[in-house]
VOBA-1610 file (N, C-alpha, C; in pm, whole numbers, padded with zeros to 5 digits, always signed):
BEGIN
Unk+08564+16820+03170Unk+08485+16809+03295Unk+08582+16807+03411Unk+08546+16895+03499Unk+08682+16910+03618Unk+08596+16773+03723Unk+08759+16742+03759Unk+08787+16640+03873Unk+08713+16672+04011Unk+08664+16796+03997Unk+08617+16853+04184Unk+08475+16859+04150Unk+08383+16791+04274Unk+08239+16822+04257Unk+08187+16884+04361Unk+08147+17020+04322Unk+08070+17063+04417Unk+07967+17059+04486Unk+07970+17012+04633Unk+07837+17002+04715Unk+07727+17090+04698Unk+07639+17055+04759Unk+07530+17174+04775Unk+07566+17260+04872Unk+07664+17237+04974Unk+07663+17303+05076Unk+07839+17432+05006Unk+07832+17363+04931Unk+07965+17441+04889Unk+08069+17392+04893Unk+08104+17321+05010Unk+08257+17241+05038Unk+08292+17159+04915Unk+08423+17198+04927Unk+08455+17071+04798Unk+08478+16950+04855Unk+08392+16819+04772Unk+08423+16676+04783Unk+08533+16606+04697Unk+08647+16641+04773Unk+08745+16552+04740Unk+08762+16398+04727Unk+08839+16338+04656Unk+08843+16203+04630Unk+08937+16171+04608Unk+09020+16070+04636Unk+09130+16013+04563Unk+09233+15974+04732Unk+09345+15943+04727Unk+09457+15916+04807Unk+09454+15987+04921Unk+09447+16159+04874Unk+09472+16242+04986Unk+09370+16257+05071Unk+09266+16165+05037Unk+09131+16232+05136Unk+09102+16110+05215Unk+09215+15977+05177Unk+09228+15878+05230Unk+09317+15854+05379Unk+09434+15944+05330Unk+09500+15962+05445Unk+09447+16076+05581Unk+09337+16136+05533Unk+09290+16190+05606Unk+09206+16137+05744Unk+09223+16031+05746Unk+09100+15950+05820Unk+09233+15855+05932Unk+09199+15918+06074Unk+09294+15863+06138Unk+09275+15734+06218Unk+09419+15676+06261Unk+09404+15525+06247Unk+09338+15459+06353Unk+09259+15369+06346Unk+09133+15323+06480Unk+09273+15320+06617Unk+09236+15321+06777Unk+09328+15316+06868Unk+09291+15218+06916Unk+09403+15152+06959Unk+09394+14978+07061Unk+09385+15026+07179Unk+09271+14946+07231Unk+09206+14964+07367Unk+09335+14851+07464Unk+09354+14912+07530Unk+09459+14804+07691Unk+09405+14762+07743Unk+09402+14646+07790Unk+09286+14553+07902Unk+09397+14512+07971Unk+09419+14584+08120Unk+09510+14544+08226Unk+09465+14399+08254Unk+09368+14347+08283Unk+09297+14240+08316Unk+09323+14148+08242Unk+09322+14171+08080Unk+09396+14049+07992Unk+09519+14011+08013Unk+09599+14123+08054Unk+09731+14131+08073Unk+09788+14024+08168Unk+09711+14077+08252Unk+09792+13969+08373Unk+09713+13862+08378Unk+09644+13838+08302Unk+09555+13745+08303Unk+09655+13619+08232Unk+09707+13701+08164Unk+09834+13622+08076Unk+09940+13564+08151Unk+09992+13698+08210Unk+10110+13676+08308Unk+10075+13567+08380Unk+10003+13539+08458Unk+09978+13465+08573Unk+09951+13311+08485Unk+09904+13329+08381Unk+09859+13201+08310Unk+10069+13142+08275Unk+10093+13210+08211Unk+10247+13207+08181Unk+10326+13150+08298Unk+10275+13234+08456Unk+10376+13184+08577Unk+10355+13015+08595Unk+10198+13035+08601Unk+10202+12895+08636Unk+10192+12733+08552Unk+10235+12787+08419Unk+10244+12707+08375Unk+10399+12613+08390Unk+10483+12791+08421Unk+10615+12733+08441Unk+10660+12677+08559Unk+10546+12727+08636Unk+10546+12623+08795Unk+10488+12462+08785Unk+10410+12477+08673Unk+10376+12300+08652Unk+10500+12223+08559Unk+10545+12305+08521Unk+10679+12221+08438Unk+10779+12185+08497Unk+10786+12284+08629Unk+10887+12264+08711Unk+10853+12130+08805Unk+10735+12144+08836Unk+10704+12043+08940Unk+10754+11922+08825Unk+10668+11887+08729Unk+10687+11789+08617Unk+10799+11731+08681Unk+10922+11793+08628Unk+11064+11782+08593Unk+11108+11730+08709Unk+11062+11789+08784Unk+11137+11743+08954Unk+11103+11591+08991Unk+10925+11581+08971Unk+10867+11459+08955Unk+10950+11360+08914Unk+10947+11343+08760Unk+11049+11297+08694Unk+11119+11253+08704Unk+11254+11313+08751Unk+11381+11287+08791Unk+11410+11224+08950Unk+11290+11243+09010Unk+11280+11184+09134Unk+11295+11025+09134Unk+11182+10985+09041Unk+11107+10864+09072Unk+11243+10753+09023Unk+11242+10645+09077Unk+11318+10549+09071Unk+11255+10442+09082Unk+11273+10307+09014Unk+11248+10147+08985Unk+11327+10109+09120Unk+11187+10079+09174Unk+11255+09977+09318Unk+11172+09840+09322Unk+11174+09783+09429Unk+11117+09664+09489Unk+11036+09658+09575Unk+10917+09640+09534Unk+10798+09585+09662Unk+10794+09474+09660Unk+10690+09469+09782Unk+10632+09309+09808Unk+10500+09300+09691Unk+10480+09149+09654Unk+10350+09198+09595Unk+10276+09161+09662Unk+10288+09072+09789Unk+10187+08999+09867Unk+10297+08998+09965Unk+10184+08981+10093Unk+10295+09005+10225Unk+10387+08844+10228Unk+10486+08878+10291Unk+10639+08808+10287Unk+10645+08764+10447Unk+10642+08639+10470Unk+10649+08597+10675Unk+10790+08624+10663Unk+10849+08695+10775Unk+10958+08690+10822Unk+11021+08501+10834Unk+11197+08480+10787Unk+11230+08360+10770Unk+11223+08314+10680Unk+11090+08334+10557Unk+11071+08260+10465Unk+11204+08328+10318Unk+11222+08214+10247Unk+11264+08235+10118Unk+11133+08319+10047Unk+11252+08423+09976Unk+11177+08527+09864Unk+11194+08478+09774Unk+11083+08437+09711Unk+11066+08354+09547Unk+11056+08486+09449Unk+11089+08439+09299Unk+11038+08534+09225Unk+10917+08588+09230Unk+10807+08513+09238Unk+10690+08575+09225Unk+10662+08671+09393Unk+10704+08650+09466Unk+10694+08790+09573Unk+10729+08889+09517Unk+10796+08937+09426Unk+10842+09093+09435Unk+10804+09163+09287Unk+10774+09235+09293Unk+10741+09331+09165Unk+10805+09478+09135Unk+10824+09550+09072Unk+10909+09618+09004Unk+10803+09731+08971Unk+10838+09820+09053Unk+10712+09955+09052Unk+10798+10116+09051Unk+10732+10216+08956Unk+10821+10360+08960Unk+10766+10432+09123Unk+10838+10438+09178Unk+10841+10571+09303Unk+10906+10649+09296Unk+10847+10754+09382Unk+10916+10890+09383Unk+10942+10867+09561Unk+11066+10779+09559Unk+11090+10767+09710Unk+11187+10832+09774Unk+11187+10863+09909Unk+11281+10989+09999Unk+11390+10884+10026Unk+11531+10926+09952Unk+11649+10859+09988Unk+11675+10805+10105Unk+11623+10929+10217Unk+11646+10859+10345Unk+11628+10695+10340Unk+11508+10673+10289Unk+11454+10542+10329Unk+11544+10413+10206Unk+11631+10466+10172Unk+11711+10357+10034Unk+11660+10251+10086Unk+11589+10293+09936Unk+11516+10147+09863Unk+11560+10067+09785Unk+11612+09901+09787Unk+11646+09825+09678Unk+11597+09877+09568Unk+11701+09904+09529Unk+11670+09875+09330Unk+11601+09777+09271Unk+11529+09831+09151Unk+11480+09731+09078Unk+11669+09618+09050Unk+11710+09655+08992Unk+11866+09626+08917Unk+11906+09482+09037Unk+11865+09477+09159Unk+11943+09399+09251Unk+11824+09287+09269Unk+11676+09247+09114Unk+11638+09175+09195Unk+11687+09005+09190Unk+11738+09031+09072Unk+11813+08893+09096Unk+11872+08827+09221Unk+12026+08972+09285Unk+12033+08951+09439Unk+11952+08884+09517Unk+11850+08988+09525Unk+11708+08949+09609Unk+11678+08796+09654Unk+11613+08750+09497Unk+11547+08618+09513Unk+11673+08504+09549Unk+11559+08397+09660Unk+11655+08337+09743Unk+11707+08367+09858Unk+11722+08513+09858Unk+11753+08533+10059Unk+11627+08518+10107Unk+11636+08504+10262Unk+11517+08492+10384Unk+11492+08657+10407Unk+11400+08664+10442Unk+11330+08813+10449Unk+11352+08791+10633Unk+11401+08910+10673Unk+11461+08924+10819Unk+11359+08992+10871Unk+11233+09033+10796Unk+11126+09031+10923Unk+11016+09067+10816Unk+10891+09073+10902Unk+10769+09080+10815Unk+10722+09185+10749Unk+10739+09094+10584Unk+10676+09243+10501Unk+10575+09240+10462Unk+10484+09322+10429Unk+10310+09353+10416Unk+10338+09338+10289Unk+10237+09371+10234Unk+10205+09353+10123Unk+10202+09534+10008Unk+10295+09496+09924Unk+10290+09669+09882Unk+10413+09707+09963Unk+10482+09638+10038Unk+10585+09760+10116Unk+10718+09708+10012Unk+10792+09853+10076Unk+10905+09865+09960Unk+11050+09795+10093Unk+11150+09681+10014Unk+11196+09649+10072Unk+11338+09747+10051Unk+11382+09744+10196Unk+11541+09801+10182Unk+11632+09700+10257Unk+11756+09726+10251Unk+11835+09641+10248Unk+11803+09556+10377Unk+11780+09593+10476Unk+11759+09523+10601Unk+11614+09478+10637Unk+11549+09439+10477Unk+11434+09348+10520Unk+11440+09193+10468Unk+11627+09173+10463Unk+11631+09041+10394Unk+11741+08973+10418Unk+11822+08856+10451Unk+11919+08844+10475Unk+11938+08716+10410Unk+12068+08630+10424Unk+12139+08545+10336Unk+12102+08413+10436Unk+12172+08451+10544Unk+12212+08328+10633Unk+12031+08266+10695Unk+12040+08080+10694Unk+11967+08012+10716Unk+11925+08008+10882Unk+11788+08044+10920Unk+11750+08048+11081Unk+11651+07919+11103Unk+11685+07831+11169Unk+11816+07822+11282Unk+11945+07796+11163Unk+12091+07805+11182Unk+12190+07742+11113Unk+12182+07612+11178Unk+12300+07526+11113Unk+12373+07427+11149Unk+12420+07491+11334Unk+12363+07415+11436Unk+12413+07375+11537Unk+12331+07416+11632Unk+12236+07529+11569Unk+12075+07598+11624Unk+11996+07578+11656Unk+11940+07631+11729Unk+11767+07573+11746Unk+11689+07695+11791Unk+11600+07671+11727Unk+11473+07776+11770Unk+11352+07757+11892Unk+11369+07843+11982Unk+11280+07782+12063Unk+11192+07900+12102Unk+11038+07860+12107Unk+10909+07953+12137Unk+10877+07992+12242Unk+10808+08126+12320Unk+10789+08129+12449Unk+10686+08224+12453Unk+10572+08201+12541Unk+10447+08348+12538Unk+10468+08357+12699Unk+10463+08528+12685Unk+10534+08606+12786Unk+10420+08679+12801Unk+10359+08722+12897Unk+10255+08811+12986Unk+10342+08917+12962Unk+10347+09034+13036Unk+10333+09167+13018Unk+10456+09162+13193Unk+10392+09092+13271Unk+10527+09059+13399Unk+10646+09047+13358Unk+10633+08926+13226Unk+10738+08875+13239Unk+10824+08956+13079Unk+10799+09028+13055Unk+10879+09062+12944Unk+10879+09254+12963Unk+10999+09294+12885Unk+11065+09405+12917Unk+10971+09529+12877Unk+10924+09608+12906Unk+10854+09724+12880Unk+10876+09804+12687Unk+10985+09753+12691Unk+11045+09826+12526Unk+10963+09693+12412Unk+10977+09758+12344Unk+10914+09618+12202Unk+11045+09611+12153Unk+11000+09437+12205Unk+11142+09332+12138Unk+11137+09348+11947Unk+11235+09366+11916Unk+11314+09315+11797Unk+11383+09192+11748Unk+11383+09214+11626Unk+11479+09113+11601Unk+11562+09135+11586Unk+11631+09036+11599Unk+11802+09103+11671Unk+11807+09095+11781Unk+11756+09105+11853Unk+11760+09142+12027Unk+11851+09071+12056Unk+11962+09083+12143Unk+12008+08997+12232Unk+11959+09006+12346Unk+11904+08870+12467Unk+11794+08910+12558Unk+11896+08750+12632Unk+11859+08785+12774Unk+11856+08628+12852Unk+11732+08594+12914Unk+11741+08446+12937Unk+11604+08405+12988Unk+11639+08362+13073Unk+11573+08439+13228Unk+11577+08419+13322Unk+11521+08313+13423Unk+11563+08207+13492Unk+11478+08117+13559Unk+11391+08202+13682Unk+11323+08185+13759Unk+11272+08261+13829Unk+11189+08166+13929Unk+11199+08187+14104Unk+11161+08106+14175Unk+10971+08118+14187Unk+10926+07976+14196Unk+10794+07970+14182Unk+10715+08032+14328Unk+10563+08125+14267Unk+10546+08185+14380Unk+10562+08090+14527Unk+10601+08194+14630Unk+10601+08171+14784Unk+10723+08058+14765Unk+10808+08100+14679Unk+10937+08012+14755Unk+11015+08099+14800Unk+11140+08048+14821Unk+11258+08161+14865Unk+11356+08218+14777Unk+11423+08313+14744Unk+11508+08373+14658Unk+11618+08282+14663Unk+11678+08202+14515Unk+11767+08135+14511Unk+11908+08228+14595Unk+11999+08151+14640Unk+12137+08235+14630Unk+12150+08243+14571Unk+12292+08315+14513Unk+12407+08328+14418Unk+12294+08380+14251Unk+12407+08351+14163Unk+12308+08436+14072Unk+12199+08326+13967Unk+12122+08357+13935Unk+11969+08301+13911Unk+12032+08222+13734Unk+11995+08127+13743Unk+12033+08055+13572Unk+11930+08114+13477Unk+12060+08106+13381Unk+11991+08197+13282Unk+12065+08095+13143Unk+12013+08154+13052Unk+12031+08140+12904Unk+12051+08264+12776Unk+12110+08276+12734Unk+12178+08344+12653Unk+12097+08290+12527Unk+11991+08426+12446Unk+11938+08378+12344Unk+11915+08505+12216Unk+11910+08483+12127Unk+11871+08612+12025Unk+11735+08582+11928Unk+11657+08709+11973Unk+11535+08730+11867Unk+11540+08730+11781Unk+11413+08592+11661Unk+11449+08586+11580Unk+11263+08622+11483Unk+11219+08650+11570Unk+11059+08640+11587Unk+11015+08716+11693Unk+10866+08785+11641Unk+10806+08876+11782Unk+10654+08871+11674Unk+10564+08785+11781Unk+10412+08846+11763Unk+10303+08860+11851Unk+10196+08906+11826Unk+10082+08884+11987Unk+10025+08766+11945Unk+09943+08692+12026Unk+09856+08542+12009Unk+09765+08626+11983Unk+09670+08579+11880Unk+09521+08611+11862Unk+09457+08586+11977Unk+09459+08421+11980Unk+09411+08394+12116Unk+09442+08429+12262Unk+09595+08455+12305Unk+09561+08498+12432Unk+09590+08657+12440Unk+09631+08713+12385Unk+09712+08861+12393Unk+09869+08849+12439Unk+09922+08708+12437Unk+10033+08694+12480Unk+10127+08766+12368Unk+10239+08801+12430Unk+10416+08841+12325Unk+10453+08713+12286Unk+10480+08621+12188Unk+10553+08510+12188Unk+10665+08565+12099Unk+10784+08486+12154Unk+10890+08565+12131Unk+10979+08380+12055Unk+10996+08410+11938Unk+11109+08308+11912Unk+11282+08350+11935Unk+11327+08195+12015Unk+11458+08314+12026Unk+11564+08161+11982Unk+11639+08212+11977Unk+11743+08121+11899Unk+11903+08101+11993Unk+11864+07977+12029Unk+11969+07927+12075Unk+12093+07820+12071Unk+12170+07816+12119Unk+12274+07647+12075Unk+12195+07529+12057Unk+12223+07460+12005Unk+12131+07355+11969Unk+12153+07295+12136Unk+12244+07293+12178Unk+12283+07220+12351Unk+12183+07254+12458Unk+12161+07455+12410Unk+12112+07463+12553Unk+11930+07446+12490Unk+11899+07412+12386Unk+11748+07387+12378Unk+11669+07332+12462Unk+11667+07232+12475Unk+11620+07166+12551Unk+11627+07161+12744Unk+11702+07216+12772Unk+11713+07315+12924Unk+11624+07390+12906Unk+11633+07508+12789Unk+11545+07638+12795Unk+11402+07589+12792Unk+11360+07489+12684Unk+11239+07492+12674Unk+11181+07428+12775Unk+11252+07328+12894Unk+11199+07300+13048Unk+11154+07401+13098Unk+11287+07468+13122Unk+11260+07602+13219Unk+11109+07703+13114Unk+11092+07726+13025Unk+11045+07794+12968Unk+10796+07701+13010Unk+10848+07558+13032Unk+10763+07496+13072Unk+10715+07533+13199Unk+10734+07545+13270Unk+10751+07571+13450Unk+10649+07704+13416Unk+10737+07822+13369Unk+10647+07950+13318Unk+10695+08023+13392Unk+10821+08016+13480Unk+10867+08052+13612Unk+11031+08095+13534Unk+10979+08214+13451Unk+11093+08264+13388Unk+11009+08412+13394Unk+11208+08495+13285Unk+11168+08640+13334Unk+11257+08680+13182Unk+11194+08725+13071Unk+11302+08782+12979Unk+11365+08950+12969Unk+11467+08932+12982Unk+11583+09039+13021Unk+11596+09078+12821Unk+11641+09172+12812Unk+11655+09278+12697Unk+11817+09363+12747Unk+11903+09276+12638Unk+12053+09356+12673Unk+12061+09430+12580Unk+12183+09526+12590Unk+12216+09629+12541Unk+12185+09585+12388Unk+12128+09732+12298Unk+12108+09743+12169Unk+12297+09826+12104Unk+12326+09807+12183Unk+12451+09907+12096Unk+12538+09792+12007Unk+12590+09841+11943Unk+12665+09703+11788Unk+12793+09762+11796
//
């Protein structure tokens, strides 16, 4: 019996291998749209890894407040907490590493609550020291300098003649004092300004400072 069967139509129906290779191979369709659909999936993934990484390597263990801190007061342990930021060098921030340092200095002016301390929100030395005195004063808007006092300030306190008198001669008494404190009164809208003086001249200043017939001067900021 032969291997070939003839159709009705005549053609021979082949079978086997060679009539296999006859049949050509399906073609892959291109989808530009998948394509870059890819690409773009690919770019930005490597743009989120990058950000990642940068993130990352940014962030540094510093020091906040955990509750606001009065300027003067001792920093106890429990004020400060130990939090990751991703903070701008400009602003060098204590290290977590220095909080031992930390606790025990006086905080050199007022920190909120949540703020990150840097080196110059804290200092060693006791206000008033040995030989000091602190003395208070609320200043109207007449009598104090147009710039916002600091601490630090070096400033004099000026005596000043009571209205409708006459201009003292020679030059007007004064006192030599440094800001150690600056806030407004709730109650009046006054500046009260703590300023720190010899323990000697205290008690002069805070006369003159009684009268109300003073004038505070703001000297040079240069160090």
């Amino acid at each position: 019996m032969s291997s070939a069967a003839t159709r009705v139509d005549g053609a021979l129906n082949q079978e086997g291998p060679a009539a296999t290779a006859l049949v050509p191979p399906p073609k892959l369709r291109r989808r530009p749209a998948l394509v870059a659909a890819a690409i773009g999936a690919i770019c930005i993934g490597a743009l989120l890894a990058g950000w990642a990484w940068t993130a990352t390597t940014n962030t540094q263990e510093v020091l906040v407040a955990r509750h606001s801190i009065e300027r003067g007061s001792v920093i106890e342990a429990d004020d400060l907490a130990r939090v990751q930021l991703s903070a701008d060098p400009a602003l060098k921030p204590v290290p977590a590493s220095e909080f031992d340092r930390v606790v025990g200095q006086r905080a050199a002016m007022d920190i909120s609550s949540g703020g990150m301390l840097t080196p110059g929100a804290f200092a060693a030395e006791v206000v008033p020291g040995a030989g000091e005195s602190v003395v208070g004063v609320a200043l109207t808007p007449a009598q104090a300098p147009g710039l916002a006092l600091r601490y630090g300030d070096q400033v004099r306190v000026v005596a000043t003649p009571s209205q409708g008198d006459d201009l003292p001669a020679g030059t007007p008494l004064s006192n030599d004092a440094t800001i150690v404190g600056v806030h407004t009164s709730e109650d009046t809208g006054q500046t009260v300004v703590d300023l720190l003086v010899p323990k000697a001249d205290a008690a002069v200043l805070a006369t003159r400072i009684a009268t109300g017939n003073i004038a505070l001067i703001l000297d040079s900021r240069e160090r």
